[in-house]
MDTraj code that builds the backbone (N, CA, C; nanometers):
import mdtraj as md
import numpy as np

residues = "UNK UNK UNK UNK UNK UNK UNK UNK UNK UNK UNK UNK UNK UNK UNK UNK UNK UNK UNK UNK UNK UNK UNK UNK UNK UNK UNK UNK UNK UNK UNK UNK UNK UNK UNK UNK UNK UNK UNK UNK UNK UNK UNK UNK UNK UNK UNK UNK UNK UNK UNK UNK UNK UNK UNK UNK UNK UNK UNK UNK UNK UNK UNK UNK UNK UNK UNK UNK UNK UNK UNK UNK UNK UNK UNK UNK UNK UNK UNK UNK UNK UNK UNK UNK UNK UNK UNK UNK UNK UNK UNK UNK UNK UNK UNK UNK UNK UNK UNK UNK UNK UNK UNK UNK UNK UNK UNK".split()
xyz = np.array([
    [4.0919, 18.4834, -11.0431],
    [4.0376, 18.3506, -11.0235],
    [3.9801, 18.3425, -10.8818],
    [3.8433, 18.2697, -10.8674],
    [3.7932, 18.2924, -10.7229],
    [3.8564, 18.1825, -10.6580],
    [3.8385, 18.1768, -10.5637],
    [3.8410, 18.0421, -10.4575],
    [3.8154, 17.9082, -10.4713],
    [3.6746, 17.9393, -10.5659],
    [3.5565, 17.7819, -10.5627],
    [3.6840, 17.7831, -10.6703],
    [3.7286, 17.8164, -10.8009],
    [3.7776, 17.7730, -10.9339],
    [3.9072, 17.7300, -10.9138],
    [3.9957, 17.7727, -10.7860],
    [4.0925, 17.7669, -10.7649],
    [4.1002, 17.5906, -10.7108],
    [4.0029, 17.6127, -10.6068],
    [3.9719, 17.4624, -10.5933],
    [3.9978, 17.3609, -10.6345],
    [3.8709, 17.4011, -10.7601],
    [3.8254, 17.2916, -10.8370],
    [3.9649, 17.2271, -10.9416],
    [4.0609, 17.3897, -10.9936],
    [4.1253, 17.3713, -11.0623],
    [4.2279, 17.2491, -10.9452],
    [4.3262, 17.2614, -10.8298],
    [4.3759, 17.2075, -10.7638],
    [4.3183, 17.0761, -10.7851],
    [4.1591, 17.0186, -10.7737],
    [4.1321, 16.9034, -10.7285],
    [4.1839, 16.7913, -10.9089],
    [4.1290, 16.8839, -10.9820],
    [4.1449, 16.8519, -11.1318],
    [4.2693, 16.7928, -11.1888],
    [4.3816, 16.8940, -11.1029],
    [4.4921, 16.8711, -11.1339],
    [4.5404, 16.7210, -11.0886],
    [4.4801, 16.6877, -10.8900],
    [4.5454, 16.6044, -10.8764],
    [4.4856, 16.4457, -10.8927],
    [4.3503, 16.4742, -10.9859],
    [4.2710, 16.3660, -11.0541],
    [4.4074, 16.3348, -11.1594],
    [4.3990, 16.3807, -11.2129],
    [4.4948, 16.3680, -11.3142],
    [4.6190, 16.3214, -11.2947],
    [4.6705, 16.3644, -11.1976],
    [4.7902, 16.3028, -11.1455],
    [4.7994, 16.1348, -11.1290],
    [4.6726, 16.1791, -11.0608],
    [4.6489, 16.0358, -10.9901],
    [4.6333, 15.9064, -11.0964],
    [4.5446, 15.9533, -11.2223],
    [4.5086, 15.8639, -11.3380],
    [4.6461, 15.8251, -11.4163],
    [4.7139, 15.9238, -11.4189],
    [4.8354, 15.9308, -11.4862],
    [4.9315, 15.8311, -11.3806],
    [4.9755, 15.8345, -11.3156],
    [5.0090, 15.7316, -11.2524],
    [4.9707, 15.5864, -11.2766],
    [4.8223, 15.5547, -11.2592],
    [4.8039, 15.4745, -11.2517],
    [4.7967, 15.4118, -11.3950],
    [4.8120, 15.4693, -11.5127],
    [4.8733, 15.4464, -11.6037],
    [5.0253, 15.3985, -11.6677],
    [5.1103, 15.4695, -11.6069],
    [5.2073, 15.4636, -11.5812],
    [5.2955, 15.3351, -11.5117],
    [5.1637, 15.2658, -11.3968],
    [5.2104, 15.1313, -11.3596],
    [5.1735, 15.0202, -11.4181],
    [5.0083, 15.0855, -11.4716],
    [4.9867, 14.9318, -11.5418],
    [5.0615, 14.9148, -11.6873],
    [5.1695, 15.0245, -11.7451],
    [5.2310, 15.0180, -11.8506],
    [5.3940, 14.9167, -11.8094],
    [5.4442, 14.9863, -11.6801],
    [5.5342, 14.9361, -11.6213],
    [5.5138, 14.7733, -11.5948],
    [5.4217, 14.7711, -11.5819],
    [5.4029, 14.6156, -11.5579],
    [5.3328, 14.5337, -11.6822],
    [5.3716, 14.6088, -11.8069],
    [5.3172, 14.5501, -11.9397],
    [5.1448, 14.5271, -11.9322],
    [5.0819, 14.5813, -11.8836],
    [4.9472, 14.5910, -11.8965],
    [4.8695, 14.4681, -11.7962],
    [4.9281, 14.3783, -11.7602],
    [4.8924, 14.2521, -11.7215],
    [4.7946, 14.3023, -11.5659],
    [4.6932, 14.2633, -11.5589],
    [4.6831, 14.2621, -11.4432],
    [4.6996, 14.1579, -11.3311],
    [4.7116, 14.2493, -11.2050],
    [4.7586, 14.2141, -11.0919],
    [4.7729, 14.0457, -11.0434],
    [4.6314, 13.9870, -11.0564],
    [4.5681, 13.9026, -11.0327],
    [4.6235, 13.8164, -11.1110],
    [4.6772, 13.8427, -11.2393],
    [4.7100, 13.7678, -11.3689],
    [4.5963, 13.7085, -11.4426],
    [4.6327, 13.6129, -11.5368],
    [4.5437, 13.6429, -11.6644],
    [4.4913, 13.4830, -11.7051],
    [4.3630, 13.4014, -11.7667],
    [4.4130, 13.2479, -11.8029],
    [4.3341, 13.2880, -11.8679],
    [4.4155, 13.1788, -11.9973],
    [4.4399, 13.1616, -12.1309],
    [4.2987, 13.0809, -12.1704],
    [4.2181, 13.1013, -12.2061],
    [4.0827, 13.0319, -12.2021],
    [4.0689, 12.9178, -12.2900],
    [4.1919, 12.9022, -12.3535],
    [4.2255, 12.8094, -12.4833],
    [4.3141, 12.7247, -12.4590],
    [4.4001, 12.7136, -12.3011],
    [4.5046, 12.6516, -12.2947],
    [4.4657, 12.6104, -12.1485],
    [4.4040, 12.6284, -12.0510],
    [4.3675, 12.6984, -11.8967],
    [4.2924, 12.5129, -11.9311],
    [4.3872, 12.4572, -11.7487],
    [4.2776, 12.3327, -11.6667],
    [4.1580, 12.3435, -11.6471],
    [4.1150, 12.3076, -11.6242],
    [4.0188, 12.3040, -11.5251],
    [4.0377, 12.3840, -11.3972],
    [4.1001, 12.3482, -11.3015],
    [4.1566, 12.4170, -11.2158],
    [4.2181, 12.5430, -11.1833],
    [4.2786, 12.5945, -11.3327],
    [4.3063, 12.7520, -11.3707],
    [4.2170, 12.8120, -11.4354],
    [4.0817, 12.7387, -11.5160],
    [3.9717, 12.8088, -11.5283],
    [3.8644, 12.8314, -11.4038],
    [3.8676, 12.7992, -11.3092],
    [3.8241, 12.8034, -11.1978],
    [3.8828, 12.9272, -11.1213],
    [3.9831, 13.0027, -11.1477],
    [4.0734, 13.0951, -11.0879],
    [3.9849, 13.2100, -11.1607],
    [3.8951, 13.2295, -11.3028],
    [3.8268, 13.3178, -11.3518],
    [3.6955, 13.3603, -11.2364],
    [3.6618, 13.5093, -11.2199],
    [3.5421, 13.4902, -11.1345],
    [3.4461, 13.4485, -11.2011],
    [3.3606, 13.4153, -11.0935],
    [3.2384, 13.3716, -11.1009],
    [3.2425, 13.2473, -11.2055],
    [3.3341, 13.1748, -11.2126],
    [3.3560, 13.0368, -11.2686],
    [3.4123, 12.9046, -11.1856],
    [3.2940, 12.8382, -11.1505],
    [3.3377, 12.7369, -11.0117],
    [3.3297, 12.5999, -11.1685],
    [3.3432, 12.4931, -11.0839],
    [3.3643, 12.3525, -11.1624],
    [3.2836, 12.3598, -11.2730],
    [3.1668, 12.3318, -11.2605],
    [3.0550, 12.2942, -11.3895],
    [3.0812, 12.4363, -11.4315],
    [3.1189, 12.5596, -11.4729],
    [3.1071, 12.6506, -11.5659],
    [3.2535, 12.6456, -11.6224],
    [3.3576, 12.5692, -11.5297],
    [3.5118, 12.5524, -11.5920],
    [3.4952, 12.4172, -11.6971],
    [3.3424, 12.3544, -11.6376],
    [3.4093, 12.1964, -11.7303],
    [3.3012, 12.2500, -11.8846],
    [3.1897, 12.3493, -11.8221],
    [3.1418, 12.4085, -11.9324],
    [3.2176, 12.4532, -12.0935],
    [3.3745, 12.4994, -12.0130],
    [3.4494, 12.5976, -12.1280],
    [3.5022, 12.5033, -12.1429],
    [3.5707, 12.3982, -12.1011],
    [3.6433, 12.2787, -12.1668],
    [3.5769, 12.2113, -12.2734],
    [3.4129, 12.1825, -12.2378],
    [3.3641, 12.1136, -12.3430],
    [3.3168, 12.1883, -12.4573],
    [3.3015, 12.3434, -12.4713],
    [3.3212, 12.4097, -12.5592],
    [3.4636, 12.3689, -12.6472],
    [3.5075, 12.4501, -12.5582],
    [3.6469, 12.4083, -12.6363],
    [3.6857, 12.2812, -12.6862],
    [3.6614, 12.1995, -12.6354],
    [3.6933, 12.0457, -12.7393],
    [3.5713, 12.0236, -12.8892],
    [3.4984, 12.0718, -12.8150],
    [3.3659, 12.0797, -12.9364],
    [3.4148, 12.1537, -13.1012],
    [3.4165, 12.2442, -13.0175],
    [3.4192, 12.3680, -13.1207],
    [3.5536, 12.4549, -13.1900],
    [3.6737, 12.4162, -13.0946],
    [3.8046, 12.4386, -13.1109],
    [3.8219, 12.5588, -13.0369],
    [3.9241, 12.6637, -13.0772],
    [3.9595, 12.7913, -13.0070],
    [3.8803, 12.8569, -12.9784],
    [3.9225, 12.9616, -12.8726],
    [3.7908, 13.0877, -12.9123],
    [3.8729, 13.1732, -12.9508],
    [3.8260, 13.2476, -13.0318],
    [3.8746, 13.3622, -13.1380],
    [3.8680, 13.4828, -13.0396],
    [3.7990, 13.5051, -12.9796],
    [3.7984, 13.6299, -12.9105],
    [3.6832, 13.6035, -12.7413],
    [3.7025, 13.6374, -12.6499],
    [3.6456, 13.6312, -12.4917],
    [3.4981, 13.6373, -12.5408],
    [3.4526, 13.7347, -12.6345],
    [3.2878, 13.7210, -12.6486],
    [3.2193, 13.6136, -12.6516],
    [3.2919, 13.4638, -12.7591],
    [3.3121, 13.3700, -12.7700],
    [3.2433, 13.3042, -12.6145],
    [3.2810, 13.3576, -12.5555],
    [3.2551, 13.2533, -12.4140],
    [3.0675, 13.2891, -12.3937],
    [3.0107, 13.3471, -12.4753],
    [2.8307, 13.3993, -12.3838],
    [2.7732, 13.2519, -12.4971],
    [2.8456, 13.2027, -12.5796],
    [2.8189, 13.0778, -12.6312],
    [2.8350, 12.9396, -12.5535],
    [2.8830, 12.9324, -12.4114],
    [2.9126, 12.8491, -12.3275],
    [2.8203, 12.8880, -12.2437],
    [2.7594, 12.7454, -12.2243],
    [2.5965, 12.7647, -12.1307],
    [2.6315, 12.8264, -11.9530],
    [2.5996, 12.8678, -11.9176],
    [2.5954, 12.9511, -11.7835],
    [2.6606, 13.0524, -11.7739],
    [2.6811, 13.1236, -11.8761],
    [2.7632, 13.2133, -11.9231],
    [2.7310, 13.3219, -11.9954],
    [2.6866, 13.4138, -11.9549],
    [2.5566, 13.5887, -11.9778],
    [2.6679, 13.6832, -12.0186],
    [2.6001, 13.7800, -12.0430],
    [2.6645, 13.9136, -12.0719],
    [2.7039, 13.9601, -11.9425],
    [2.6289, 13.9652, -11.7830],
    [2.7072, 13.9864, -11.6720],
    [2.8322, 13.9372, -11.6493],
    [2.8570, 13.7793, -11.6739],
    [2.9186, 13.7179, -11.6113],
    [3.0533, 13.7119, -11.7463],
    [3.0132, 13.7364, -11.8631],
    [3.1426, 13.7801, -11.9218],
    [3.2105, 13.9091, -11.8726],
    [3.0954, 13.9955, -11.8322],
    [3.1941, 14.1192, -11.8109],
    [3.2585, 14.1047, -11.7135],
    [3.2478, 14.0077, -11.6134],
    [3.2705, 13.9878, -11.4472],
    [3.4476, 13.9246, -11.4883],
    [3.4781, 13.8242, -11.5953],
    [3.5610, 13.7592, -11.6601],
    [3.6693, 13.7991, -11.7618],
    [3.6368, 13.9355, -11.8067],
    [3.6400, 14.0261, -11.9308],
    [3.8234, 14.0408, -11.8894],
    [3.8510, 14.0980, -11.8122],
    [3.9587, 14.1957, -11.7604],
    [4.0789, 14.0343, -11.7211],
    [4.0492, 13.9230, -11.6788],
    [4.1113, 13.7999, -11.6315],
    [4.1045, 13.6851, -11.7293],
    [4.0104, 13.6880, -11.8185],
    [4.0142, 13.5870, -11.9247],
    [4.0655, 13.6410, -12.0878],
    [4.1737, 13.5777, -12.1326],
    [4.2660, 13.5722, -12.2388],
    [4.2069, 13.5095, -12.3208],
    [4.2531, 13.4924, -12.4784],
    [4.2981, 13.4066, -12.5378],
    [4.3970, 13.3749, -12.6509],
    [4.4939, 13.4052, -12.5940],
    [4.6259, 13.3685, -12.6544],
    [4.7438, 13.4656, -12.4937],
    [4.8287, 13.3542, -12.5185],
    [4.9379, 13.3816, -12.3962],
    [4.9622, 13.2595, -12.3419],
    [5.0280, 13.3361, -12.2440],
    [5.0068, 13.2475, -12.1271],
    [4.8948, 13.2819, -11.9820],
    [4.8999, 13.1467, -11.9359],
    [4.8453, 13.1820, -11.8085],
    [4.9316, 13.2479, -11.7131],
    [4.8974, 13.3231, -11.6472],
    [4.9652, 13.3958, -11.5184],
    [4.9304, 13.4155, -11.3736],
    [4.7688, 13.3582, -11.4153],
    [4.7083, 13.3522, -11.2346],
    [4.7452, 13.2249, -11.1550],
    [4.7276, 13.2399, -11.0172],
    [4.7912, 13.1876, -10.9332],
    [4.6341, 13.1566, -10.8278],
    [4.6385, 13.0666, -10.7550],
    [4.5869, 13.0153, -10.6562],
    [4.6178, 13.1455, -10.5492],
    [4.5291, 13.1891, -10.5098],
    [4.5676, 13.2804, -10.3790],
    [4.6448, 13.1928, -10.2539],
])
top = md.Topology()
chain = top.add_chain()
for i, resn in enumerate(residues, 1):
    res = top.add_residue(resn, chain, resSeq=i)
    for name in ("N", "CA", "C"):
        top.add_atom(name, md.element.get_by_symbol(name[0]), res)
traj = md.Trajectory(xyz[None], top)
């Protein structure tokens, strides 16, 4: 085995390590992330505002969805709420639920 392969093999290994770990915690911590999570079906005003890139008028946006139209069945649900794109779901994707509880917090 040369040098460069020996390397590469070493660097490979400790990619892996590293992924594996970080697997390992977000399992330990039941998948939830860090930041925590709101419930897009249950979430204030004020805890829909905790979603990025969702200030007042795009939180009172999902409220009046939601009274309109009832639950959302699934986060896609939300590119049907006006100011609300395929960017800005994905920006939301990883922090917006629907079913649970809420878990985010005010920094």
């Amino acid at each position: 085995m040369t040098h460069r392969s020996r390397s590469l093999r070493a660097w490979l290994v400790v990619l892996a390590t590293c992924l594996l770990a970080a697997s390992y915690a977000r399992a330990a911590d039941g998948g939830v992330d860090p930041n925590g999570v709101v419930n897009v079906n249950t979430a204030t005003l004020e805890e829909l505002q905790l979603l990025p890139g969702i200030g007042e008028t795009r939180a009172r946006a999902i409220l009046s969805a939601r009274e309109s139209r009832g639950a959302f069945k699934s986060i896609d649900e939300l590119l049907e709420v006006k100011g609300i794109g395929p960017s800005g779901l994905e920006k939301l994707r990883a922090r917006a639920v629907v079913s649970g509880k809420t878990t985010a917090r005010t920094p």
